[in-house]
Backbone as CSV, one residue per row, in Angstrom:
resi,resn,N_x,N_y,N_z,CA_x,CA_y,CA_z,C_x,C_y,C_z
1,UNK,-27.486,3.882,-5.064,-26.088,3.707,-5.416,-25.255,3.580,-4.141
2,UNK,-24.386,2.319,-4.057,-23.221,2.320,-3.161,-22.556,4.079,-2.797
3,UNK,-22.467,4.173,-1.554,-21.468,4.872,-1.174,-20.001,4.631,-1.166
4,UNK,-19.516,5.051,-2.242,-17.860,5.568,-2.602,-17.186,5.299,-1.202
5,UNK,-15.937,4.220,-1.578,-15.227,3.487,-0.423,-13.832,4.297,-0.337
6,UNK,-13.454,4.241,0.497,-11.492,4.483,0.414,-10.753,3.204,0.684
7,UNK,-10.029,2.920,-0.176,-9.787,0.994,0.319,-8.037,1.290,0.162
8,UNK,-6.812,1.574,1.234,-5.773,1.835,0.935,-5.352,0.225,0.968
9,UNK,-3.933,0.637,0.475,-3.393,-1.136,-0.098,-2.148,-0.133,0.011
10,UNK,-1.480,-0.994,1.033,0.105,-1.116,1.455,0.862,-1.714,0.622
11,UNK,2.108,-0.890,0.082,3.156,-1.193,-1.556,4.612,-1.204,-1.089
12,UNK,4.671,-1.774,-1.237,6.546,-1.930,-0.852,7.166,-2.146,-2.331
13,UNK,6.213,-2.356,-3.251,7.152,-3.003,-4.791,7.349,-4.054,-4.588
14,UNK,7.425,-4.923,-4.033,7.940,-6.721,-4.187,6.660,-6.882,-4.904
15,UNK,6.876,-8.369,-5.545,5.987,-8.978,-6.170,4.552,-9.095,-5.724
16,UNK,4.643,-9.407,-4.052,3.323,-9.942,-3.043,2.482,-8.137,-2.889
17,UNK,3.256,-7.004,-2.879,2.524,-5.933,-2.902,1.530,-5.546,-3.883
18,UNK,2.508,-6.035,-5.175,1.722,-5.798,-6.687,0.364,-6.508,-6.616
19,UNK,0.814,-7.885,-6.077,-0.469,-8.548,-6.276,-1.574,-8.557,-5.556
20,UNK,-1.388,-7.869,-4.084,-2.039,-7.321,-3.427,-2.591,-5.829,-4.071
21,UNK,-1.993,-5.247,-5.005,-2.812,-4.183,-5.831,-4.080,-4.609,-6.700
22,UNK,-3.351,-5.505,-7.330,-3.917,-6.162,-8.630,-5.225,-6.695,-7.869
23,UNK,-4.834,-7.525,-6.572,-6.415,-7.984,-5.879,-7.116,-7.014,-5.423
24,UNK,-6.610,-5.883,-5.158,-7.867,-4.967,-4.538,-8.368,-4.466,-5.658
25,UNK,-7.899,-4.185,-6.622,-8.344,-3.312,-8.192,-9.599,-4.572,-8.084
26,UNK,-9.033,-5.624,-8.868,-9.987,-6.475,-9.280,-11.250,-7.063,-8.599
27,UNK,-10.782,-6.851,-7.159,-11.937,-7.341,-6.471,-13.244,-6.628,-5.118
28,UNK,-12.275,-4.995,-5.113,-12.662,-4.353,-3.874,-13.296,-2.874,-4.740
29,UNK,-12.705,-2.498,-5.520,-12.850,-1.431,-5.904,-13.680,-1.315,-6.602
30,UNK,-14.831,0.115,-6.552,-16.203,0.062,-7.556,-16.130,1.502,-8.011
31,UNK,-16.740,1.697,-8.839,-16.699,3.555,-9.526,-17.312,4.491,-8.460
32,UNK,-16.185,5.012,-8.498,-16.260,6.298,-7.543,-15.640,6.160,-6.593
33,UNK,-15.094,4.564,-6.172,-14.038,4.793,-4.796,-12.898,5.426,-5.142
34,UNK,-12.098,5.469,-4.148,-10.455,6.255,-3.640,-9.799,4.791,-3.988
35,UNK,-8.463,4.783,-4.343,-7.766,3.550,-3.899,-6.340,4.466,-3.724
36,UNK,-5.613,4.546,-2.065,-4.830,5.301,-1.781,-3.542,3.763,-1.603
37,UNK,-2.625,4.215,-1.996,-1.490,3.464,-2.624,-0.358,4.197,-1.181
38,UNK,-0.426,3.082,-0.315,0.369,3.826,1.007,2.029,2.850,0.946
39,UNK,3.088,4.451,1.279,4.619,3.338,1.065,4.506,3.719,1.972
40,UNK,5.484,2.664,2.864,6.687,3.095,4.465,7.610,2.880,4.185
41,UNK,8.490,4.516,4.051,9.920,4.016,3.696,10.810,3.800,5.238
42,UNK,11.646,3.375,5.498,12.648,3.151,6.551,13.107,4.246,7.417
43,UNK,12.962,4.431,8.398,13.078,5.696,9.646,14.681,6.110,8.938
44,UNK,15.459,5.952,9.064,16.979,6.167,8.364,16.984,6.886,6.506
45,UNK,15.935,6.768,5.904,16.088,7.289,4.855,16.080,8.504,4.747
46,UNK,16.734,9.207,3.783,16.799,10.589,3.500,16.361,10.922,2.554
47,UNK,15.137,11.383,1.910,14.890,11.789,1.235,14.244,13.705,1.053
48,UNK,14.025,14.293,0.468,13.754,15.881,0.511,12.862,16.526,1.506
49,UNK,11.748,15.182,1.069,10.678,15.977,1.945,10.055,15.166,2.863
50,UNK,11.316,13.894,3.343,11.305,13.896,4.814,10.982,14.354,6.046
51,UNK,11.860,15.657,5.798,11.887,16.290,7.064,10.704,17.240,7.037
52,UNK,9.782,17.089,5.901,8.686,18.123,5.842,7.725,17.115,6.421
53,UNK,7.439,16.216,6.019,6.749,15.409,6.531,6.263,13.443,7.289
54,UNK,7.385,13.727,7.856,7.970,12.557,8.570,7.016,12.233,9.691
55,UNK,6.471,13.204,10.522,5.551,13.251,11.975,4.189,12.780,10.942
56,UNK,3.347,13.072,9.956,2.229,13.181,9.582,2.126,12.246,8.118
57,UNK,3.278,12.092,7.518,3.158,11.128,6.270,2.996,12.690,5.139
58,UNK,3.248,12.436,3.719,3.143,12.629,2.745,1.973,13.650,2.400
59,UNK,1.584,14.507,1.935,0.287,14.754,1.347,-0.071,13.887,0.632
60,UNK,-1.255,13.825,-0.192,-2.126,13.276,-1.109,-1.724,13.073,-2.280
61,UNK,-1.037,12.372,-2.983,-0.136,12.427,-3.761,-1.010,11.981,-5.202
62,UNK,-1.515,12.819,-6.362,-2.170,12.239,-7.541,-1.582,11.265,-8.303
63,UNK,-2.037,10.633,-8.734,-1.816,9.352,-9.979,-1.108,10.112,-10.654
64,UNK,-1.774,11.315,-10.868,-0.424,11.781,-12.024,0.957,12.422,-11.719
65,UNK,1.302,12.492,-10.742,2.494,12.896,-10.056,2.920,11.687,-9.910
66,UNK,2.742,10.456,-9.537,3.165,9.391,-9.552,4.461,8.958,-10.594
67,UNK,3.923,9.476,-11.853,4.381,9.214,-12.783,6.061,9.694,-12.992
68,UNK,5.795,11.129,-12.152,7.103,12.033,-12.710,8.544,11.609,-11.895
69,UNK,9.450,11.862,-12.505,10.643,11.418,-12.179,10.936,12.163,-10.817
70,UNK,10.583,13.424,-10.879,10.734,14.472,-9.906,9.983,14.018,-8.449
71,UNK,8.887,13.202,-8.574,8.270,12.496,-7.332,9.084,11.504,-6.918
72,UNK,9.566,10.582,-7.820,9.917,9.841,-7.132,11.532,10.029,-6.560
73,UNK,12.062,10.852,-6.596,13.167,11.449,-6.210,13.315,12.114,-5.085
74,UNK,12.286,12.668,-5.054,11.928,13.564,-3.517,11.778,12.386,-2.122
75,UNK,10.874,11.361,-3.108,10.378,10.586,-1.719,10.898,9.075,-1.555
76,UNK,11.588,8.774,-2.514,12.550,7.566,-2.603,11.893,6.493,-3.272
77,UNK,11.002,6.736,-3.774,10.115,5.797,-4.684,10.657,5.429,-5.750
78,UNK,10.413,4.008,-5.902,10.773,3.927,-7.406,9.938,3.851,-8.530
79,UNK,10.145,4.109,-9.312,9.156,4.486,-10.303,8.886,3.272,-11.104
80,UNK,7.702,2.875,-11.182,7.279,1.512,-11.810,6.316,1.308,-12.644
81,UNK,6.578,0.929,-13.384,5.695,0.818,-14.205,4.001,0.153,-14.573
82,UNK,5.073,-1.164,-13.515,3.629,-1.664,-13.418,2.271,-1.695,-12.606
83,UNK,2.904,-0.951,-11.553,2.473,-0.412,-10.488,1.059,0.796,-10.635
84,UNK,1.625,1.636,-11.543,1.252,2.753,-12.449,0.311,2.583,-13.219
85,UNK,0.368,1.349,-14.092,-0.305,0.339,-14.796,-1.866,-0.214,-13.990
86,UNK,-1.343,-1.098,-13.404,-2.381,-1.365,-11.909,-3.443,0.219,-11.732
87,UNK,-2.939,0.788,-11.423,-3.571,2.154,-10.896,-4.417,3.279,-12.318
88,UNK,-3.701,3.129,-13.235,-3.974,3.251,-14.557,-5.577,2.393,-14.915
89,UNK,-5.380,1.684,-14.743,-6.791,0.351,-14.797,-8.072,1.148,-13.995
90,UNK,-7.436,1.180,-12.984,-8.233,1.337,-12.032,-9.207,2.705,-11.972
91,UNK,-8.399,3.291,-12.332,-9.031,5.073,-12.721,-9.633,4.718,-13.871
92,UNK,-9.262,4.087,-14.964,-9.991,4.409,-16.802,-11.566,3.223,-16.555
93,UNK,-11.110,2.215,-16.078,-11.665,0.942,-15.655,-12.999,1.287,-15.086
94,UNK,-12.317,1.493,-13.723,-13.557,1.484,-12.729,-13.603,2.760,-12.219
95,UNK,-13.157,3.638,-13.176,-13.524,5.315,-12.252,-12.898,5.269,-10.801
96,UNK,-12.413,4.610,-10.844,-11.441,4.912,-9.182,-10.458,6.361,-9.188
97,UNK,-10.298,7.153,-8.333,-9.680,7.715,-7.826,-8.335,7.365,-6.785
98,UNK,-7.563,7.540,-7.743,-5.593,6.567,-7.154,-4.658,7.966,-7.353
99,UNK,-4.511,7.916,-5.874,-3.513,8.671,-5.166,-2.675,7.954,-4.302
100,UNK,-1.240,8.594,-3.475,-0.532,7.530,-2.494,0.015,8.691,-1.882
101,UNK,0.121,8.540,-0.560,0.653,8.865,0.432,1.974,8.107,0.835
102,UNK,2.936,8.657,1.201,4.030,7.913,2.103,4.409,8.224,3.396
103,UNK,4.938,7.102,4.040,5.017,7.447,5.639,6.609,6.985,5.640
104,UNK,6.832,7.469,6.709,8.714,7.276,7.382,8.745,6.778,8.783
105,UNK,8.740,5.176,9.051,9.379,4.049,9.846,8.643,3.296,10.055
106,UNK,8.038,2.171,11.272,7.616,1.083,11.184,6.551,0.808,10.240
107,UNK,6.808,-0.155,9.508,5.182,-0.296,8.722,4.552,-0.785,9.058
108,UNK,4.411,-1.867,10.758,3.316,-1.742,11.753,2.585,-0.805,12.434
109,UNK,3.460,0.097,12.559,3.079,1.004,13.309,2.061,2.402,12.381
110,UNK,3.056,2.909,11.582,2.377,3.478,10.424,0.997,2.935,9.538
111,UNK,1.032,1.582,9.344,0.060,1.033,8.238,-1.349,1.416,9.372
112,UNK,-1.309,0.799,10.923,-2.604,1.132,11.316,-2.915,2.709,11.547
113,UNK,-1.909,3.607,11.680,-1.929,5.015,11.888,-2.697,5.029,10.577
114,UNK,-2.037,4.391,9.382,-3.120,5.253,8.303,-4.178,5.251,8.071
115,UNK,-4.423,4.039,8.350,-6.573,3.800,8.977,-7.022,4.912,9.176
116,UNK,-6.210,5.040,10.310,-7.236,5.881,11.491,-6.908,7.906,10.228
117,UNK,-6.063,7.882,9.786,-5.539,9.235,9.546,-6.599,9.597,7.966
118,UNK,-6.259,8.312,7.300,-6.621,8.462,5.958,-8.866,8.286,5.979
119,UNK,-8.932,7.426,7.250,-10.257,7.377,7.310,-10.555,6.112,6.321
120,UNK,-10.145,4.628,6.317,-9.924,4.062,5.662,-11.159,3.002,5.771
121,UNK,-11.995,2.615,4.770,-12.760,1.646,5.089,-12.554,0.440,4.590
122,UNK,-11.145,0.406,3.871,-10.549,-1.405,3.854,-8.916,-1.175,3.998
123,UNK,-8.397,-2.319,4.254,-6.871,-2.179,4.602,-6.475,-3.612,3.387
124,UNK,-5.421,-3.306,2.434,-5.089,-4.814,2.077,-3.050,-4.821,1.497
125,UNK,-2.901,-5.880,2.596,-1.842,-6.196,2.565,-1.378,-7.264,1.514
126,UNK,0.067,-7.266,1.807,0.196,-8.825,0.629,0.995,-9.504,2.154
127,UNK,1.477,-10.407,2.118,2.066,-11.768,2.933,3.589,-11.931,2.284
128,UNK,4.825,-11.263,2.718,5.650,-12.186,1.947,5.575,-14.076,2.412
129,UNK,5.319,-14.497,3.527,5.200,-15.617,3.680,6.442,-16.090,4.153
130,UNK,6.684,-15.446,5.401,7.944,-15.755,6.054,8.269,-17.204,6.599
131,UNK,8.818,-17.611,6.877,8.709,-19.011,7.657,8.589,-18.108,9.144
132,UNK,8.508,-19.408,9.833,8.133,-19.113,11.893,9.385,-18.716,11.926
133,UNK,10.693,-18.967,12.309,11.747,-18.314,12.494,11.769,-16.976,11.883
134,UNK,12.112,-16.563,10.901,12.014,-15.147,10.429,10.916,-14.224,10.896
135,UNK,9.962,-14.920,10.775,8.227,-14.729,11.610,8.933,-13.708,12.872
136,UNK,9.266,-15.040,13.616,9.332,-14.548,14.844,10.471,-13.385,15.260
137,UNK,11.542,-13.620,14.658,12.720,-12.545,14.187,12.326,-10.923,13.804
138,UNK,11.555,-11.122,12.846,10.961,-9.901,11.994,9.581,-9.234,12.677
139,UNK,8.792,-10.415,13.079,7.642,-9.844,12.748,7.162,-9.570,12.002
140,UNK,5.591,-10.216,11.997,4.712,-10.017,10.750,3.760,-8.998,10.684
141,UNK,4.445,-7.857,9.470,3.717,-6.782,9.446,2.118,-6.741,8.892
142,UNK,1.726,-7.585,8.443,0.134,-8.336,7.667,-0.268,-8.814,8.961
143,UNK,0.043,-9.411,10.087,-0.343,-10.033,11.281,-0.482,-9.011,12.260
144,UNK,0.149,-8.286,12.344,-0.171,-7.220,13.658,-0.940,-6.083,12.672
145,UNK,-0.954,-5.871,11.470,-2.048,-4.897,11.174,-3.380,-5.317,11.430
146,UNK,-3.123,-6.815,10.669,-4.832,-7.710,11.157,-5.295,-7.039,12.319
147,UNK,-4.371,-7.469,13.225,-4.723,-7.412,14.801,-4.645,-6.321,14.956
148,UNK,-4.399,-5.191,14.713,-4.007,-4.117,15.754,-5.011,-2.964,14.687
149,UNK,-5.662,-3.048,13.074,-6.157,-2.251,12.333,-7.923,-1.624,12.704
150,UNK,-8.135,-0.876,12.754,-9.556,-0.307,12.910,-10.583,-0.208,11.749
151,UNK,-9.925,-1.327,10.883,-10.954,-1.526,10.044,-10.690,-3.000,9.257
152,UNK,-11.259,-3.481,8.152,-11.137,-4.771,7.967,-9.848,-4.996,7.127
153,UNK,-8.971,-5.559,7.208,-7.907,-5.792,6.512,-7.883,-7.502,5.786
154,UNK,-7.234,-7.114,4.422,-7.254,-8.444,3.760,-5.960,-8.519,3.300
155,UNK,-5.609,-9.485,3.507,-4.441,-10.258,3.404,-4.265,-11.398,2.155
156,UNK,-3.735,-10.304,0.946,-3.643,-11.407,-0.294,-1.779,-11.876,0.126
157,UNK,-2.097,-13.909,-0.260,-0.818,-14.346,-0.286,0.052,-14.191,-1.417
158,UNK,1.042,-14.369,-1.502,1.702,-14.751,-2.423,1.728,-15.928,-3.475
159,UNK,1.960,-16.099,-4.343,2.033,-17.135,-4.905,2.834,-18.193,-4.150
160,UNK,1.930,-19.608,-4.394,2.917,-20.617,-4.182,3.810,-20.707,-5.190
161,UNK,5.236,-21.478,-4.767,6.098,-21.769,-5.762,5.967,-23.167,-6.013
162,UNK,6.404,-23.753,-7.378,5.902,-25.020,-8.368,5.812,-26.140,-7.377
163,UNK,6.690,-26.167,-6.426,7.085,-27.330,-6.217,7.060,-27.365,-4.748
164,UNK,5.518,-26.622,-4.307,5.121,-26.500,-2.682,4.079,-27.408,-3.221
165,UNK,3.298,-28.073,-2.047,1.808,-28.488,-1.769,0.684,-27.737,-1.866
166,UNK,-0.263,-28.191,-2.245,-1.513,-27.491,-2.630,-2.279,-27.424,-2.262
């Protein structure tokens, strides 16, 4: 029998995160792995237990705490449904084990810290699919994790829209 993976997948809630869930459920995850559900909220946010754990990220946060109104209040999450859903699958489905951690400021900087912290043996991002100007403005947080992650990271895109090239 396979040895049980930890495969975290970086969530911001936009559409390209979800579907970056939805691809690791469907395509990475086997019974008995972890699938750890990692947010970065914004260095400036205030939330409760911030200041408890801002240097180190979040504890281990269960699927079923996920759920409660009271979690996501503490840590600025929003509570989603479909998200929940996704992760829901994944536990009844494939026996996965779905928990999430959150971290407070860069989500370059943080996403490869969690590799190394969480002990991660896949990384999967989504792409919003910036153009080169914004690219270069912003920085691409899927591009410097590639590069800068200690383990293999996958990079699901976004959907094209109707009326791009194929």
């Amino acid at each position: 029998m396979a040895k049980a993976r930890t495969v975290g997948v970086a969530v911001d809630f936009s559409p390209t995160s979800k579907l970056a869930l939805r691809w690791a459920v469907d395509n990475l995850i086997n019974k008995g792995d972890q699938i750890i559900l990692i947010t970065v909220q914004p260095p400036q946010a205030h939330h409760t237990r911030k200041e408890l754990f801002e240097d180190t990220g979040s504890p281990l946060v269960p699927l079923e705490e996920l759920r409660e109104l009271n979690f996501t209040k503490q840590y600025g999450i929003a509570r989603d449904p479909e998200v929940i859903g996704i992760l829901d699958t994944a536990s009844k489905t494939k026996g996965a084990k779905a928990v999430a951690k959150v971290y407070w400021g860069d989500p370059r900087e943080k996403l490869c810290n969690a590799v190394e912290d969480l002990h991660l043996d896949s990384l999967v991002v989504g792409s919003r699919g910036l153009g080169p100007i914004k690219r270069v403005l912003l920085g691409s947080v899927s591009k410097h994790v590639m590069t800068n992650a200690s383990c293999p990271v996958t990079v699901v895109k976004g959907k094209q829209s109707s009326n791009s090239r194929h």
